[in-house]
DSSP file (Angstrom, degrees, kcal/mol; ACC not computed):
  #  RESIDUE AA STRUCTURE BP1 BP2  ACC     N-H-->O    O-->H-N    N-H-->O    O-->H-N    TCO  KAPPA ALPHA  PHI   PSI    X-CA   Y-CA   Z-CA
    1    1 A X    >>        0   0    0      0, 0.0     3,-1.2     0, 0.0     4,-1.1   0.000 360.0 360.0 360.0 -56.1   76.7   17.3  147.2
    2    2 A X  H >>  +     0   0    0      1,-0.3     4,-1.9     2,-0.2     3,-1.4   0.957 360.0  49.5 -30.5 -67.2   74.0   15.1  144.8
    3    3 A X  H 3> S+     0   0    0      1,-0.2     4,-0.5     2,-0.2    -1,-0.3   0.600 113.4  41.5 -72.5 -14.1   73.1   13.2  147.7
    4    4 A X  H <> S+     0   0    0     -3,-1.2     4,-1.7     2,-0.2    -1,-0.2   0.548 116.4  50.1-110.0 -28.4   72.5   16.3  150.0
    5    5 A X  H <X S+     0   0    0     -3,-1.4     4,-1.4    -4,-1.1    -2,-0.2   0.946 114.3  47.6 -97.5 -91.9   70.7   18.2  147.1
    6    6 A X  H  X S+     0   0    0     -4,-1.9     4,-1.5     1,-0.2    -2,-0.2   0.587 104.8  58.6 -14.6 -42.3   68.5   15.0  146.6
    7    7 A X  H >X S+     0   0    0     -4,-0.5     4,-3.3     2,-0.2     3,-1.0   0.988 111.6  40.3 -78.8 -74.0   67.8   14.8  150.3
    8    8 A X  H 3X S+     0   0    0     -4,-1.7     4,-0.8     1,-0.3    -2,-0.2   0.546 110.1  57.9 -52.7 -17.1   66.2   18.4  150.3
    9    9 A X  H 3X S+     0   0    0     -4,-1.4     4,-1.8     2,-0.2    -1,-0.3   0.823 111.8  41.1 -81.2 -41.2   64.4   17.9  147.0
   10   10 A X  H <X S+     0   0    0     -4,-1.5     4,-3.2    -3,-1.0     5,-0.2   0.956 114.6  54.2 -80.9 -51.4   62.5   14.6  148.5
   11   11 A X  H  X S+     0   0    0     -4,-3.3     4,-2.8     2,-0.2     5,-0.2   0.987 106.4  50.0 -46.1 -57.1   62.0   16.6  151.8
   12   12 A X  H  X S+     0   0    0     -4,-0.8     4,-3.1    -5,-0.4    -1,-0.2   0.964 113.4  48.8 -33.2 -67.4   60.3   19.6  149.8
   13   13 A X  H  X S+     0   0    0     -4,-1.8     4,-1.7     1,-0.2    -1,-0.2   0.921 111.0  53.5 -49.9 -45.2   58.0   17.0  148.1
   14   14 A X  H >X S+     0   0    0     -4,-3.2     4,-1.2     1,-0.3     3,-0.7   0.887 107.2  42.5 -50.3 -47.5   57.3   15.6  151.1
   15   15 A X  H 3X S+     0   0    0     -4,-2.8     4,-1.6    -5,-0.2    -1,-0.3   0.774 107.5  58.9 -54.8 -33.9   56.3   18.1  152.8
   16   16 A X  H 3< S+     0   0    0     -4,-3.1    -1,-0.2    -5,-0.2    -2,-0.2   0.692 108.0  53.6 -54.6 -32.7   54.1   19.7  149.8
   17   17 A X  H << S+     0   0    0     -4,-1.7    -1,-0.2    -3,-0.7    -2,-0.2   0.852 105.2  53.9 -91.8 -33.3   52.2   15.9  150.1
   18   18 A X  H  < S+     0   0    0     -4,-1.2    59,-0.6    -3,-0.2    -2,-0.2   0.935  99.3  90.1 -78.4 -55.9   51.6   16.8  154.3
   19   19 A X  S  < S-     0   0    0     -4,-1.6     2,-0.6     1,-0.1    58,-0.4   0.259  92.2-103.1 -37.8 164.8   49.8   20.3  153.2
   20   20 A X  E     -a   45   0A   0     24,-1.4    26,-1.5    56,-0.1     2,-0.5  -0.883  40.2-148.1-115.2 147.8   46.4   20.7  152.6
   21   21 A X  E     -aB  46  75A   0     54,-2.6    54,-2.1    -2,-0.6    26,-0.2  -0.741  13.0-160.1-126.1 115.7   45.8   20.9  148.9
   22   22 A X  E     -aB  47  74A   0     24,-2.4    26,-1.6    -2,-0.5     2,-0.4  -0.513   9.5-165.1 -64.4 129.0   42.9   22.9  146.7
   23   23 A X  E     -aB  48  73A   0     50,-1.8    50,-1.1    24,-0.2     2,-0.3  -0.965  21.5-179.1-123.2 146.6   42.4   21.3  143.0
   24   24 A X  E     -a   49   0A   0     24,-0.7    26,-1.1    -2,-0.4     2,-0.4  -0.977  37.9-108.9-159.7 140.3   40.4   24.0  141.1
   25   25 A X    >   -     0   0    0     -2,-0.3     3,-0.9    24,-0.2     7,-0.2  -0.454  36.5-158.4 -53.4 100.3   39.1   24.3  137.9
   26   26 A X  T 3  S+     0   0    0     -2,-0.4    -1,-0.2     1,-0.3     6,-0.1   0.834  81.8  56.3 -84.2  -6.1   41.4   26.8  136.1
   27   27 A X  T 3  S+     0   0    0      5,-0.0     2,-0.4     4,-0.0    -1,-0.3   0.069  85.5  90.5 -85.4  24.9   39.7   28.1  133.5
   28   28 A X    X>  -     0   0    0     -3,-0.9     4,-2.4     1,-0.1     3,-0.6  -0.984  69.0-147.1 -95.0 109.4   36.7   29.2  135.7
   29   29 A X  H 3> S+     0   0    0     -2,-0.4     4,-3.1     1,-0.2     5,-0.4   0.932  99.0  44.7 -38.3 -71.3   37.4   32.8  136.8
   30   30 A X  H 3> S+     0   0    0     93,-0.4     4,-2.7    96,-0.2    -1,-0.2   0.748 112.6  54.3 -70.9 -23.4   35.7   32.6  140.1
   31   31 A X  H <> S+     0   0    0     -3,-0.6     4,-3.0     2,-0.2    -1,-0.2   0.926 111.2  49.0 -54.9 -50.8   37.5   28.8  140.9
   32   32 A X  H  X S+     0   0    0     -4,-2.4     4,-1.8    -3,-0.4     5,-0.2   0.890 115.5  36.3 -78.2 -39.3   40.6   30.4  140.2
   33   33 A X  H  X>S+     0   0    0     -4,-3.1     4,-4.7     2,-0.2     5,-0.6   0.973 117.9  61.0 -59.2 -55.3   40.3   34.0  142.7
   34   34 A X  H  X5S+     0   0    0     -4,-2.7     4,-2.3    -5,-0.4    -2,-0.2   0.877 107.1  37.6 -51.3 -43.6   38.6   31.5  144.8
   35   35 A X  H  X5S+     0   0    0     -4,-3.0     4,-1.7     2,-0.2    -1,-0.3   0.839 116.3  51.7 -26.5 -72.3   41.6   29.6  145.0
   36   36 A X  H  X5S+     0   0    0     -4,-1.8     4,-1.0    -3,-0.3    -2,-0.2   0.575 103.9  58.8 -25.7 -55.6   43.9   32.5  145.2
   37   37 A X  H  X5S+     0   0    0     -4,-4.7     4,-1.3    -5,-0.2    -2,-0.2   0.889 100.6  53.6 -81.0 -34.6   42.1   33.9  147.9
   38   38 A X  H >X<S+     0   0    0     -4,-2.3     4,-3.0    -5,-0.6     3,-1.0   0.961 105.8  50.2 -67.7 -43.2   42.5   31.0  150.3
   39   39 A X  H 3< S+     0   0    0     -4,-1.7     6,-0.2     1,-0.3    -1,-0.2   0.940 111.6  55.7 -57.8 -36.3   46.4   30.7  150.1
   40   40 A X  H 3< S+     0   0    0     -4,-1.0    -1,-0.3     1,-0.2     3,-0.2   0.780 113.0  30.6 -58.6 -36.0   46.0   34.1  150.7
   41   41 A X  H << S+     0   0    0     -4,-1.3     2,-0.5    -3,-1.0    54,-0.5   0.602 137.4  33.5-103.4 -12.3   43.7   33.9  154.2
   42   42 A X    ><  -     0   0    0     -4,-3.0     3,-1.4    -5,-0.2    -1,-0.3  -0.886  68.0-170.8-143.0  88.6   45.9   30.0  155.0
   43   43 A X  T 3  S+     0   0    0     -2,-0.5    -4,-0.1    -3,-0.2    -3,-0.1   0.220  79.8  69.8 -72.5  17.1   49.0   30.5  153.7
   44   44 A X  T 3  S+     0   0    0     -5,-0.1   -24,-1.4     2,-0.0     2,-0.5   0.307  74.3 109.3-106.1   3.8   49.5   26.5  154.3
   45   45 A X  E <   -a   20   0A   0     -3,-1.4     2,-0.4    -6,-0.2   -24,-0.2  -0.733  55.8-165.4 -99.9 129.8   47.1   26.0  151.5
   46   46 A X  E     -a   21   0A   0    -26,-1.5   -24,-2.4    -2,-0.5     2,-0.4  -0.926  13.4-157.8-114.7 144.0   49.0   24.5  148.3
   47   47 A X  E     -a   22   0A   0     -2,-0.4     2,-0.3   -26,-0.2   -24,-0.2  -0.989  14.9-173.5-130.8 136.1   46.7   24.9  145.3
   48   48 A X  E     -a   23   0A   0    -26,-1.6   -24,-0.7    -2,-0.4     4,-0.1  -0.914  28.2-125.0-136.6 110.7   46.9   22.8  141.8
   49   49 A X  E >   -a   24   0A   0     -2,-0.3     3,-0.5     1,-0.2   -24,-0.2   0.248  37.8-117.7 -48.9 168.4   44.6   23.7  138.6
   50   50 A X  T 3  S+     0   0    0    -26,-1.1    -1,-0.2     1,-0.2   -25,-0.1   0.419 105.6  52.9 -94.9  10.5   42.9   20.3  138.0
   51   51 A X  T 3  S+     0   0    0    -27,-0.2     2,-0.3     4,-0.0    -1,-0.2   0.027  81.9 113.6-126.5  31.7   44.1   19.3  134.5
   52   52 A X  S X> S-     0   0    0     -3,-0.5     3,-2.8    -4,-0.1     4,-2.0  -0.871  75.0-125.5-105.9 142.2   47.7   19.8  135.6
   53   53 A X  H 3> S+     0   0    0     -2,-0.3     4,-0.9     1,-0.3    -1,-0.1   0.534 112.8  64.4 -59.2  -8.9   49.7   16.3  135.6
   54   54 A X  H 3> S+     0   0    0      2,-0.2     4,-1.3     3,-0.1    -1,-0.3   0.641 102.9  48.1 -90.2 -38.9   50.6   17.0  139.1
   55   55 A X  H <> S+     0   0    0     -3,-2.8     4,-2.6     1,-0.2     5,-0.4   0.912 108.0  54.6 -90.0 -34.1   46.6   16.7  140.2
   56   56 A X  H  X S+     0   0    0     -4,-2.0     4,-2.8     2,-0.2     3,-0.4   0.977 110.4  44.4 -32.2 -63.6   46.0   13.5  138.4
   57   57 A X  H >X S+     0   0    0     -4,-0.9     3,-4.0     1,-0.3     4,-0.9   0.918 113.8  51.1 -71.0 -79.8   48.9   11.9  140.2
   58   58 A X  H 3< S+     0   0    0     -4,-1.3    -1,-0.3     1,-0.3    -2,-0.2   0.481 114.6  42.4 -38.8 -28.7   47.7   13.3  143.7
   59   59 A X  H ><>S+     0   0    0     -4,-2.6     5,-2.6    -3,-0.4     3,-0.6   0.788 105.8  56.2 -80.5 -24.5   44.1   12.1  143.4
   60   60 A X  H X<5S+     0   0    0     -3,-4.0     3,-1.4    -4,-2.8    -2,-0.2   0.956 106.0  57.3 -66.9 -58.0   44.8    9.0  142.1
   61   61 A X  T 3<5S+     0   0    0     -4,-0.9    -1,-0.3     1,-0.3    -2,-0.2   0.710 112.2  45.5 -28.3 -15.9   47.2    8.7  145.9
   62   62 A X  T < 5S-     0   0    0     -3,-0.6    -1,-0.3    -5,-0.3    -2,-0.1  -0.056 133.2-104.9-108.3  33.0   44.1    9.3  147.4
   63   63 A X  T < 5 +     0   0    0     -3,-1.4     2,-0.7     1,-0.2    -3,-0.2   0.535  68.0 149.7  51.9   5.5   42.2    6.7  145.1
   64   64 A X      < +     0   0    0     -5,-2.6    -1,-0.2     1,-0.2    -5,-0.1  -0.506   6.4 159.8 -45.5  80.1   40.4    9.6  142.7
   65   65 A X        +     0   0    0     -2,-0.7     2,-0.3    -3,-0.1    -1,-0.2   0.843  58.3  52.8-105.9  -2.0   40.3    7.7  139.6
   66   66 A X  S    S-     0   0    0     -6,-0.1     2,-0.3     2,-0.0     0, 0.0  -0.852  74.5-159.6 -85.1 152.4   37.3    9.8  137.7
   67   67 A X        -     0   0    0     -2,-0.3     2,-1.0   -16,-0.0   -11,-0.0  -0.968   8.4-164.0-101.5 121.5   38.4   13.5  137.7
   68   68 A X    >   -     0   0    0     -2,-0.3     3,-0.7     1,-0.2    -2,-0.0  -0.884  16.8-149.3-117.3 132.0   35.5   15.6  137.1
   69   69 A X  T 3  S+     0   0    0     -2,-1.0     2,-0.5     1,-0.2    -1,-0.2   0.679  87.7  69.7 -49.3 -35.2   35.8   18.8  136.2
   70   70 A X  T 3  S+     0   0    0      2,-0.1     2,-0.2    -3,-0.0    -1,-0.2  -0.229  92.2  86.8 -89.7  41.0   32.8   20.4  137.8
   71   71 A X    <   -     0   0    0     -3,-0.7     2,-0.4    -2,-0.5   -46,-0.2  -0.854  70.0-131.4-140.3 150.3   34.4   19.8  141.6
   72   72 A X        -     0   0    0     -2,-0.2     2,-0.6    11,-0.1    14,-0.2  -0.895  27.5-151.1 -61.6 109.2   36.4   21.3  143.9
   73   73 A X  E     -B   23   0A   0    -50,-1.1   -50,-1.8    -2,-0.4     2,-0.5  -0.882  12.0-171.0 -83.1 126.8   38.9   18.8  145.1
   74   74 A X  E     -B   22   0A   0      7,-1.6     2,-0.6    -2,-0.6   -52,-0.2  -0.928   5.9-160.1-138.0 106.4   40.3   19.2  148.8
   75   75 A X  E     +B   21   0A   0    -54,-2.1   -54,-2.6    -2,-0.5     2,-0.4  -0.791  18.1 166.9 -90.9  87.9   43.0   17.1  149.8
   76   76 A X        -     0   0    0      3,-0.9     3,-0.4    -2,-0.6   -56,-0.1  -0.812  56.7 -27.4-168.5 166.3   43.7   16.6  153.5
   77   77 A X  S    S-     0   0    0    -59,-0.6    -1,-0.2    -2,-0.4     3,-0.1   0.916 122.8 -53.2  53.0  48.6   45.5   14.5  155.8
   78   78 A X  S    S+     0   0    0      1,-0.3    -1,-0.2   -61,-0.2     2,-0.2   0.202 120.5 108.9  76.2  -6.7   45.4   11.9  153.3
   79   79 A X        -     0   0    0     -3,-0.4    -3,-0.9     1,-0.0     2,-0.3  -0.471  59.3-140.4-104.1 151.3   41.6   12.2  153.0
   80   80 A X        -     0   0    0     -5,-0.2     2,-0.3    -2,-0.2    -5,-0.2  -0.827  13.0-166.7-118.3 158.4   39.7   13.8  149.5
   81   81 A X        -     0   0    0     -2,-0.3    -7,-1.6    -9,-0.0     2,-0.2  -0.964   1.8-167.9-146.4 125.5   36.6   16.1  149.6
   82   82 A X    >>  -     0   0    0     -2,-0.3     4,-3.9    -9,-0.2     3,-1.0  -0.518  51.9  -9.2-106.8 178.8   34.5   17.0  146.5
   83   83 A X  H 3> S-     0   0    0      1,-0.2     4,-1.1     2,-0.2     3,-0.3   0.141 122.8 -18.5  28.2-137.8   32.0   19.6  146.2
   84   84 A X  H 3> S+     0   0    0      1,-0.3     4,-2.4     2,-0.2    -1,-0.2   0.672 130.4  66.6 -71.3 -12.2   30.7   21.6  149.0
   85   85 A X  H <> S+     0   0    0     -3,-1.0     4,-3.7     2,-0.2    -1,-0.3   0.975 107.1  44.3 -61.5 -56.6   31.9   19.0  151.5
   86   86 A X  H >X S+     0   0    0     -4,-3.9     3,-3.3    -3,-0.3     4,-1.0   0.893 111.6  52.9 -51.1 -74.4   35.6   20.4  150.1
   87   87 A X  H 3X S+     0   0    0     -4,-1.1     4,-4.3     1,-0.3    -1,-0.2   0.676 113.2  45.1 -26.8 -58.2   34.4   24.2  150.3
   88   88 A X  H 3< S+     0   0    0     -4,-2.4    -1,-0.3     1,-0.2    -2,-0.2   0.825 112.4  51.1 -31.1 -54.8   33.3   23.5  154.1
   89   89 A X  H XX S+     0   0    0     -4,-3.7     4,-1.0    -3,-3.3     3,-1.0   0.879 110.9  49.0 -68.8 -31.7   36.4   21.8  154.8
   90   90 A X  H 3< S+     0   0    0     -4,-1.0     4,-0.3     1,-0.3    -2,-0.2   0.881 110.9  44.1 -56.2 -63.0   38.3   24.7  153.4
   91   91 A X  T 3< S+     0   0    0     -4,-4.3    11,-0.6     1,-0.2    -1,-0.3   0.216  97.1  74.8 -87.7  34.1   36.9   27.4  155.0
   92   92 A X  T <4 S+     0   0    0     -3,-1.0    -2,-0.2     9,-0.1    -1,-0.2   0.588 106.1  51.1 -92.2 -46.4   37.0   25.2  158.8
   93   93 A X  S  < S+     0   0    0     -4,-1.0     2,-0.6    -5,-0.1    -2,-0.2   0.608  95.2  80.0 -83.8   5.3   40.6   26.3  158.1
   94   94 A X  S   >S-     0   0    0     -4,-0.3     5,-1.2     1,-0.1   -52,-0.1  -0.915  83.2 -99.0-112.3 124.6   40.4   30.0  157.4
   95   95 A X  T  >5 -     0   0    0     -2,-0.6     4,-1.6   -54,-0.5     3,-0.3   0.401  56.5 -38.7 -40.8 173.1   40.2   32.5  159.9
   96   96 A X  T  45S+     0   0    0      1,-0.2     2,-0.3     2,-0.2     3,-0.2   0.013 121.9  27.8 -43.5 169.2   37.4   34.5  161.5
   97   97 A X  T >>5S+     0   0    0      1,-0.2     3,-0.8     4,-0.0     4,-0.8  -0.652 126.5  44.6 -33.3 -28.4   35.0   35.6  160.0
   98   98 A X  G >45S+     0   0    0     -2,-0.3     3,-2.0    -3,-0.3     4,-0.3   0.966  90.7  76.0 -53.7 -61.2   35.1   32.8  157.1
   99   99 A X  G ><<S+     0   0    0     -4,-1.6     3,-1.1    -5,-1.2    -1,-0.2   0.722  92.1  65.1 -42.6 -28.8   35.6   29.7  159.3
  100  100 A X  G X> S+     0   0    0     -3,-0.8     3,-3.7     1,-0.3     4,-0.5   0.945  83.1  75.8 -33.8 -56.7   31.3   30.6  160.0
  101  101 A X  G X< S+     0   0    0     -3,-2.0     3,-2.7    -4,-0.8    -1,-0.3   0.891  88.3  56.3 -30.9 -59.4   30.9   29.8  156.6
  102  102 A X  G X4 S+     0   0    0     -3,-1.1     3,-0.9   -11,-0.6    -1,-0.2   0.504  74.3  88.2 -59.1 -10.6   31.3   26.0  157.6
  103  103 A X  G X4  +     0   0    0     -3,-3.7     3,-2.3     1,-0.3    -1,-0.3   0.890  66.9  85.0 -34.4 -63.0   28.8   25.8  159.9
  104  104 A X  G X<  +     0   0    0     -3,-2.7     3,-0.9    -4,-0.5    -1,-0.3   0.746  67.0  85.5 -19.0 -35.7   26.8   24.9  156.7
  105  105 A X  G <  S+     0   0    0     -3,-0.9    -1,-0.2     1,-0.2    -2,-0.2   0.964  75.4  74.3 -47.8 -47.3   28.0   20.9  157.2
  106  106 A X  G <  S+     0   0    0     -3,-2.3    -1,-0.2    -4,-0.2     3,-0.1   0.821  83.7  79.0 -41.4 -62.4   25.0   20.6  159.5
  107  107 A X  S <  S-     0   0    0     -3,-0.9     2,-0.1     1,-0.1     0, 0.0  -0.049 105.5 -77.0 -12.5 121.3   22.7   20.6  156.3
  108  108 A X    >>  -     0   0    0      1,-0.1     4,-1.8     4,-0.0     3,-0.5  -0.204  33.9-133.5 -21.2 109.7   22.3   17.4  154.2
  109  109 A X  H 3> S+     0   0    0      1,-0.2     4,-2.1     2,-0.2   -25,-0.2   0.724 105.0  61.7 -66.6 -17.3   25.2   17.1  152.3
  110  110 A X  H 34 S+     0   0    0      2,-0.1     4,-0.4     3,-0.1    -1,-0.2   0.931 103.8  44.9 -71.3 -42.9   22.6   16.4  149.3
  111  111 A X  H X> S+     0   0    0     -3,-0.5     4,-5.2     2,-0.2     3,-3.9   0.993 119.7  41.6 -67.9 -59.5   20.9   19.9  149.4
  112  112 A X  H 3X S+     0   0    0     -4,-1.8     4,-4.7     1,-0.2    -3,-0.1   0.930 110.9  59.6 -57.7 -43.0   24.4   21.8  149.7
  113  113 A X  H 3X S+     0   0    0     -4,-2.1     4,-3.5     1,-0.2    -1,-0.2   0.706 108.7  47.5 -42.9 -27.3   25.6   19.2  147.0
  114  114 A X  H <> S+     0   0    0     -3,-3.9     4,-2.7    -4,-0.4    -1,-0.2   0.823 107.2  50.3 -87.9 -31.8   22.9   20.7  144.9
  115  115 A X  H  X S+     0   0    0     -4,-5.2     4,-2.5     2,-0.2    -1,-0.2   0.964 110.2  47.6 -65.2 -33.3   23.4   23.9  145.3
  116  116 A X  H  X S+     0   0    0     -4,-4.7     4,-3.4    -5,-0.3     3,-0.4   0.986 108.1  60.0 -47.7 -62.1   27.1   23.7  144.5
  117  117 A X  H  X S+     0   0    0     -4,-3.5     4,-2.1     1,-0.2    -1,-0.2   0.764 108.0  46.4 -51.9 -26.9   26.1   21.6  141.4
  118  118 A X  H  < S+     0   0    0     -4,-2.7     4,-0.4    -3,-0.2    -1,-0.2   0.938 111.4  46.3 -43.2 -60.0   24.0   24.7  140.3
  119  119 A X  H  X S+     0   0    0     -4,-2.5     4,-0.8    -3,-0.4     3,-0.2   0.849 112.6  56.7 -38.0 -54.6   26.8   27.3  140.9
  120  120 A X  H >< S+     0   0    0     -4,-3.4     3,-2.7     1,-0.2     4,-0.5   1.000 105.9  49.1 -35.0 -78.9   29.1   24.7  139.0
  121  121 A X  T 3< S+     0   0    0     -4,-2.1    -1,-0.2     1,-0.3    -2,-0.2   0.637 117.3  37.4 -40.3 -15.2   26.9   24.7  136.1
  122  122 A X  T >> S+     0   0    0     -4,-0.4     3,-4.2    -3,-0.2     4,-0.9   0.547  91.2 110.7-117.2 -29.2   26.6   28.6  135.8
  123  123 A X  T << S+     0   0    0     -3,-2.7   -93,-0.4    -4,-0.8     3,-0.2   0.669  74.6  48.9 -20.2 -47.7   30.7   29.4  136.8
  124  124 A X  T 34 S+     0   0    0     -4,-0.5    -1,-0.3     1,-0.2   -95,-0.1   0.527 103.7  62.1 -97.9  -1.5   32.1   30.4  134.1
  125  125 A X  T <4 S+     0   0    0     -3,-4.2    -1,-0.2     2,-0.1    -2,-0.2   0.770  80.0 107.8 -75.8 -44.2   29.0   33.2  133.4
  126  126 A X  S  < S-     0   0    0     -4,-0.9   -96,-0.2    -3,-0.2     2,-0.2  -0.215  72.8-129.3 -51.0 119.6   29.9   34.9  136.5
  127  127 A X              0   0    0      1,-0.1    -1,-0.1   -98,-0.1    -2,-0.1  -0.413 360.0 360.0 -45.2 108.2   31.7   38.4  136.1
  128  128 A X              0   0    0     -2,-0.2    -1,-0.1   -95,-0.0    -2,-0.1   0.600 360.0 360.0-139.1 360.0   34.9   38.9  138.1
């Protein structure tokens, strides 16, 4: 019974590692809906605040060894995405109308980068 119990516990994890996985700031209101709202339109979307021990471990597997707080992290198929690059990637997986949204990659990943870093900088002012 242990070993059968065991079997299904490593399968679970496994599977959790195959998903594609949101790290989001949680003490930023808008991170956290934002968050929230994607499992909701991709219900394949696993989400983990970023200062939980569980997102440490999962960036370092992807080589992540700074964590900075003022990113999105987006984990998938073994590959990481920070900033707007993550957002992009994120909504490429969320239905119509949203998936549009991603179009944006065509842009310099510097200009979007900057805007994000603006947005960052202001998050936690924002009313939700």
């Amino acid at each position: 019974m242990r070993i059968i119990k065991f079997l299904i516990h490593t399968n679970k994890k496994l599977m959790m590692k195959s998903q594609p996985l949101i790290i989001y700031d949680s003490k930023c209101k808008f991170c956290s809906k934002f968050a929230s709202w994607c499992t909701l339109k991709n219900n394949t979307f696993q989400t983990i605040p970023v200062r939980d021990r569980e997102a440490k471990t999962r960036l370092r597997e992807v080589d992540v060894v700074f964590i900075n707080l003022n990113t999105i992290y987006f984990i998938n198929d073994k590959k990481v995405y920070t900033k707007s690059e993550a957002v992009f990637e994120i909504m490429k997986l969320i239905s119509f109308p949203w998936n549009i949204f991603s179009l944006f990659r065509i842009l310099p990943l510097s200009l979007t980068n900057y805007f994000y870093e603006v947005f960052a900088k202001y998050r936690y002012r924002i009313k939700i």
